[in-house]
N, C-alpha and C positions, 0 to 999 in steps of 0.2 A: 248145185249144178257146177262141173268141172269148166275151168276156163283156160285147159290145155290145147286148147286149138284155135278159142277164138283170141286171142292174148291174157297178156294181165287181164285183172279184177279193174272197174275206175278207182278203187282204194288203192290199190298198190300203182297204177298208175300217177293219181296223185303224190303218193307218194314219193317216188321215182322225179318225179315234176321238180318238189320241192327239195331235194337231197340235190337236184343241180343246180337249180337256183341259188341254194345256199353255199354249193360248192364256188359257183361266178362270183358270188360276194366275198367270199374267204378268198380268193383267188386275186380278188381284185386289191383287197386289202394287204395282201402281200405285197404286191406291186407297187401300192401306193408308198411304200416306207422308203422307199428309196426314188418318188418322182410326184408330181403334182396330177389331179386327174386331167386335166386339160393336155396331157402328154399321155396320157395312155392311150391304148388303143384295144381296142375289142379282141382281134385277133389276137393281142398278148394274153388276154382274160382266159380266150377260149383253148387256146392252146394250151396254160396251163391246166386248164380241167379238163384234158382232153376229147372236148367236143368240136361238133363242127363250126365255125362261125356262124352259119346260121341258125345255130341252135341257141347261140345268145336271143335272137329277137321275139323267140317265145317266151320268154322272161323280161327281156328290158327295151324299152323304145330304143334307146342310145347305151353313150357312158354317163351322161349326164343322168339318166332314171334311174341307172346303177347308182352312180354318186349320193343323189337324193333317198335310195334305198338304206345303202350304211349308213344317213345321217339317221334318219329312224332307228335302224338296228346300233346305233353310236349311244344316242340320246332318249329313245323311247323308251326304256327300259326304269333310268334315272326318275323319272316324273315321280310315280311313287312314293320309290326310295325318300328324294328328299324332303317331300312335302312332310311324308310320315314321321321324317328325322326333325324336323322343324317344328309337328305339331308334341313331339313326347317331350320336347325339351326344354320348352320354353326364352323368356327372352334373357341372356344368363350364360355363366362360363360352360354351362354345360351345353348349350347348344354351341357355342365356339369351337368347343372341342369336336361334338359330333360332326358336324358342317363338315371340319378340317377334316378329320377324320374320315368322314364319307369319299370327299375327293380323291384321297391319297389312298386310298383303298382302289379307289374305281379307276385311276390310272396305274397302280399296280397291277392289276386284275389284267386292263383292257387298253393296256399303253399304244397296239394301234390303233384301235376307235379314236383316242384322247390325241395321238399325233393325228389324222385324218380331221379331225375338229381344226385341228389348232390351225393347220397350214389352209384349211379347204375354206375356213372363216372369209377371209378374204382372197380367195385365189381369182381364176381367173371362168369359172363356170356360172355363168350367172344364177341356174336353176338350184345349184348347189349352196351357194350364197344366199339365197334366198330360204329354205329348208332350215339353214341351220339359224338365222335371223328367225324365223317364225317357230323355231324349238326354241331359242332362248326366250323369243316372247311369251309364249307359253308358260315356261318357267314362271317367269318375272309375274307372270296374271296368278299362277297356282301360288308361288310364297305371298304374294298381296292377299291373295283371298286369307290364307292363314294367319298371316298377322294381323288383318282388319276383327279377327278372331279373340283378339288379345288384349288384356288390359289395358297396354302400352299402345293403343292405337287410340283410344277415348280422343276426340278431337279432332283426331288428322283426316286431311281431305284424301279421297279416294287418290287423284294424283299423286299426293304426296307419296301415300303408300306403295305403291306404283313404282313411282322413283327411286324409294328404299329398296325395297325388293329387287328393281333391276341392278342397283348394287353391288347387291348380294350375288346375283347370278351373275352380274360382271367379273366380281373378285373371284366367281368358283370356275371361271372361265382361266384367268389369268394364274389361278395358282395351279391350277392343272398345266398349263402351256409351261408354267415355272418347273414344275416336278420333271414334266417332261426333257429338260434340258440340264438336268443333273444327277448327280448318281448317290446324295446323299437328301435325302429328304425331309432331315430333321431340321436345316438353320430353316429351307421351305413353308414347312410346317409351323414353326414357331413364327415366323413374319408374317404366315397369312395369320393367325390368331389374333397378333397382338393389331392387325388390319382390322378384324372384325371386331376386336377388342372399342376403339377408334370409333367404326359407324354406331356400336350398341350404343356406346356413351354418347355420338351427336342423335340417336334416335332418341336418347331419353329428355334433352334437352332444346330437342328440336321445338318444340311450343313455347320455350320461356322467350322466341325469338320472334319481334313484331315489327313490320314493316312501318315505317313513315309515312310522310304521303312522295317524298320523293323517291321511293323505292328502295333506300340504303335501309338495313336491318340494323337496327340495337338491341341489348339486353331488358328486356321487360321486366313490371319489378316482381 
């Protein structure tokens, strides 16, 4: 049945839906490079993709649902990626190198997702703030699950693990914000390593370490 009179198909509608959707976030993204989200303004979004301003609010409550949008489209993608990279490599210079490797890939790739992280981490949108604190915790629970996976975990309390792991996704946070603020990426690269060089070596002697009863840690024999 032809749908020359009654409009589009709902498939090409939908699709039409999401080709402006995705135009408002690319658009938004743009924007973002040169100002924080708490300074934008819709009508800047809309006028670049040249729609109407009302036609933002079939898409997004606010800028802030926008904001929380790209943290997703920023960070969702990663989950995966790293887990998968953590689990083929083990605990070893080869997963040092992947790790690093993966990051500086991913803000080569997607340098404004990686600045829109970096500055929106702490900006001033709370909902935003909040999105990309519970991506990273997410993070932090998916590498925990995987090293509790691993030899090198035999002993360690579920927290402990936890704490390693957020780390890990602290440092992949910070050397991304680093790569971002330089044009050579190599001395970058070799500092986060020899970083993560640093945690493997306290993870593996993290149990030869026993507490007192007054809370001070010595070397156990």
């Amino acid at each position: 049945m032809s749908h020359t009179l009654d409009g589009p198909a709902p498939g090409a509608r939908q699709a039409q839906k999401q080709k402006t959707r995705q135009a408002l976030l690319d658009a938004a993204l743009h924007l973002l490079a040169e100002q924080s989200l708490s300074s934008l303004g819709l009508r800047e979004v809309t006028r670049a993709v040249g729609v109407a301003p009302t036609a933002f609010y079939r898409h997004f409550r606010d800028t802030a649902d926008l904001g929380v949008a790209l943290v997703e489209e920023a960070l969702g993608s990663l989950h995966t990626t790293l887990v998968a990279t953590l689990a083929a490599t083990g605990d070893g210079e080869e997963r040092i190198t992947a790790a690093v490797d993966l990051i500086v890939a991913y803000v080569r790739t997607y340098p404004a997702h990686a600045r829109f992280i970096a500055r929106e981490q702490h900006g001033g949108v709370k909902a935003v703030r909040e999105a990309i604190g519970g991506q990273l915790a997410l993070f932090a629970e998916e590498v925990a699950a995987q090293f509790a996976k691993e030899p090198e975990a035999a002993g360690w309390s579920e927290a402990d693990l936890l704490m390693l792991a957020r780390m890990y996704v602290d440092h992949m946070v910070m050397t991304a914000s680093a790569l971002l603020g330089t044009d050579d990426e190599e001395p970058v690269a070799d500092r986060a390593r020899r970083q993560l060089r640093l945690l493997t070596l306290g993870r593996r002697h993290w149990l030869d370490e026993t507490a007192d009863k007054s809370g001070r840690y010595s070397t156990g024999p």
